[in-house]
C-alpha positions as CSV (number, residue, x, y, z in Angstrom):
1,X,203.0,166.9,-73.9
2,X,202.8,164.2,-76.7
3,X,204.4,160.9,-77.3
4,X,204.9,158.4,-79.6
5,X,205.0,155.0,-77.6
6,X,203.9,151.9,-77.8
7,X,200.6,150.4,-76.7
8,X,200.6,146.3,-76.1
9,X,197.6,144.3,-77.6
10,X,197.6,140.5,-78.1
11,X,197.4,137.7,-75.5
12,X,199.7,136.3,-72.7
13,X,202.5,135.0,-73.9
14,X,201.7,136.7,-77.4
15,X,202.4,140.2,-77.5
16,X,201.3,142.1,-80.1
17,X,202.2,146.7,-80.1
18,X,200.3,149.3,-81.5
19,X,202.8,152.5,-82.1
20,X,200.4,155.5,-81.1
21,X,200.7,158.8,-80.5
22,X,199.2,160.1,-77.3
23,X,199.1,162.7,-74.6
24,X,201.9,161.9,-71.6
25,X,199.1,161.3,-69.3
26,X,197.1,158.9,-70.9
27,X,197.7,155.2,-70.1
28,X,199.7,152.5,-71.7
29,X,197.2,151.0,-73.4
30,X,194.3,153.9,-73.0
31,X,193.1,157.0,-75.3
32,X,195.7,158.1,-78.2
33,X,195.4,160.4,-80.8
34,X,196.8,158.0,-83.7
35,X,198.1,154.9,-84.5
36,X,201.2,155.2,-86.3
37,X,202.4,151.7,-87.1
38,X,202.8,147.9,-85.3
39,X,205.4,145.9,-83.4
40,X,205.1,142.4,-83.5
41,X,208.0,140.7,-82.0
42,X,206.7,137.4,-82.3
43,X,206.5,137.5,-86.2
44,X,207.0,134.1,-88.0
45,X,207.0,133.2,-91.3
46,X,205.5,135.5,-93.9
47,X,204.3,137.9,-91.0
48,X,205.4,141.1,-91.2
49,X,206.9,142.4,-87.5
50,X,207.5,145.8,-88.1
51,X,205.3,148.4,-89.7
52,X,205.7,152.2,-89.2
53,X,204.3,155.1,-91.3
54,X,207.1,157.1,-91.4
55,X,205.5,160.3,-92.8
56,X,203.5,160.3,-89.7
57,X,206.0,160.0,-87.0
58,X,208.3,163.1,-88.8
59,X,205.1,165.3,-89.1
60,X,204.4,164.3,-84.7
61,X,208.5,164.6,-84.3
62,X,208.0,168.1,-85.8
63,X,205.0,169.2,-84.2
64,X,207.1,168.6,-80.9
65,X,206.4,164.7,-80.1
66,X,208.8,163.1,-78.2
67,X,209.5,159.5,-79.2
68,X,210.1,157.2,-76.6
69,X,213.6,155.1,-76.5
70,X,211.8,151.9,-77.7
71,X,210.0,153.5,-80.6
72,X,213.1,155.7,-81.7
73,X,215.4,152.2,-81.9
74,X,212.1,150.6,-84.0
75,X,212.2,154.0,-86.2
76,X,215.9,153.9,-86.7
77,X,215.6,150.1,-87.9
78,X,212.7,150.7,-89.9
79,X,214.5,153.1,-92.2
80,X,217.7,150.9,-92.3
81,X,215.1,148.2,-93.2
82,X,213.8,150.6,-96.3
């Protein structure tokens, strides 16, 4: 099965997420397929904190990804966003 999740990055204190697609049984932070987009929660200033390539994630959603919760509330407030 494949999922669209997120994968952390950046240092203590600092996180940083990759939005990937990857197989169920990979690991958090392991092998993907794709990188769909960035989370960075910790944006300041003229940072940008969300980026998602929205053409992407429909053609994964309709190839039978399953987003996970976190991703699917980023999506949502991504398109709000556009």
């Amino acid at each position: 099965m494949v999922v669209i999740r997120l994968a952390r990055g950046g240092a203590k204190g600092r996180p940083f997420y990759n939005i990937v697609v990857a197989n169920k049984a990979a690991r958090r932070d392991g092998r993907f397929l794709e990188r769909v987009g960035f989370y960075n929660p910790m944006a300041s200033g003229a940072e940008q904190p969300l980026r998602v390539a929205m053409d992407r994630i429909s053609y994964w959603a309709g190839v039978g990804a399953q987003l996970s919760p976190t991703v699917q509330r980023l999506v949502d407030q991504a398109k709000k966003a556009a």
